[in-house]
N, C-alpha and C positions, 0 to 999 in steps of 0.2 A: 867410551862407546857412544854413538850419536845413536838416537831414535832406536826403534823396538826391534832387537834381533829377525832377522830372518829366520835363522835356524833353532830350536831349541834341543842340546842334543847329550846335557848331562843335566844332573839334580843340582848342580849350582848352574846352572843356566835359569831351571824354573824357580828357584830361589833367588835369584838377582831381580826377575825382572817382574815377582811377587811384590821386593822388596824397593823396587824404582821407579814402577810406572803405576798409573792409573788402574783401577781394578779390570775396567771393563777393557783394556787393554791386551791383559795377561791369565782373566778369567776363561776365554774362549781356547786358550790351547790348555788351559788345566784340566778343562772340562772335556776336549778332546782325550786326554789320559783314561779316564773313566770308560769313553764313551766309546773307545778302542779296545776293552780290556777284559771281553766277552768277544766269543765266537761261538759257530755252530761248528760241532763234531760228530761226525757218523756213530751211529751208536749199531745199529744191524740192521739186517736186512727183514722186510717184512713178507708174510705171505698174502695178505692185504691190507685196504687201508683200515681198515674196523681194529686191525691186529695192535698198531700203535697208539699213542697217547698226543694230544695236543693241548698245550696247555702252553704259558708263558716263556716256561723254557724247554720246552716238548715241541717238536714241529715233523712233517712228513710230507717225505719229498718225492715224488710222483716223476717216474719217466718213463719213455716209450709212448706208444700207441695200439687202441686197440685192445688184444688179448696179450699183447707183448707188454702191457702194461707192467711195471714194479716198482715195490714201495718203498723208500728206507725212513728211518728213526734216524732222527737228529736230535743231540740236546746241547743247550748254551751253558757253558760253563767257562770260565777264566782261562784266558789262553794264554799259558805257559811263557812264550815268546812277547808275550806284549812290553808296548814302551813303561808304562805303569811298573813295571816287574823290573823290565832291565835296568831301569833308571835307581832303583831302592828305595820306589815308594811304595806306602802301602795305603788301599782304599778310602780307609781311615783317614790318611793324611791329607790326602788330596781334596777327603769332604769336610774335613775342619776347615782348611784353607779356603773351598772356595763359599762356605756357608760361613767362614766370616770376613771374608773380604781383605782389609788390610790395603796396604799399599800405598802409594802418595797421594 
């Protein structure tokens, strides 16, 4: 293989190129893994905004106009689908790796 994949699309893919290229190389799509690996998910519907919770993983989400106004609850939590997941990593692994670096 010449030069740094385009694609990276299995866990020996982020392993080869942990293990071949420079950190700061192959740290920016490690750290994509992470940084993909949260989502917001509807959680219900509110009767107003005082009714929800907003906090770091709490959020409320406001539509309409006016008196049509309505509110819902959202919360972040790990989302099921993400590349971190499908791949067979797990958080853990991916913050060993990139909090210690490694690579050529």
């Amino acid at each position: 293989m010449r030069g740094y994949p385009k694609n990276l699309n299995t866990k020996k893919d982020y392993e080869y190129v942990r293990a071949n290229f420079p950190a700061e190389e192959w740290k920016p799509d490690w750290q994509k893994l992470l940084d993909t690996m949260k989502d917001w998910f509807f959680e219900g519907n509110l009767e107003s905004e005082d009714d929800g919770v907003v906090d770091e993983t709490h959020k409320i989400v406001e539509s309409g106009q006016g008196e049509e106004k309505t509110y819902a609850q959202y919360v972040l939590e790990v989302n099921p689908t993400c590349k971190l997941l499908q791949l067979g990593f797990t958080e853990a692994e991916v913050m060993a790796a990139l909090s210690e670096g490694g690579g050529v």
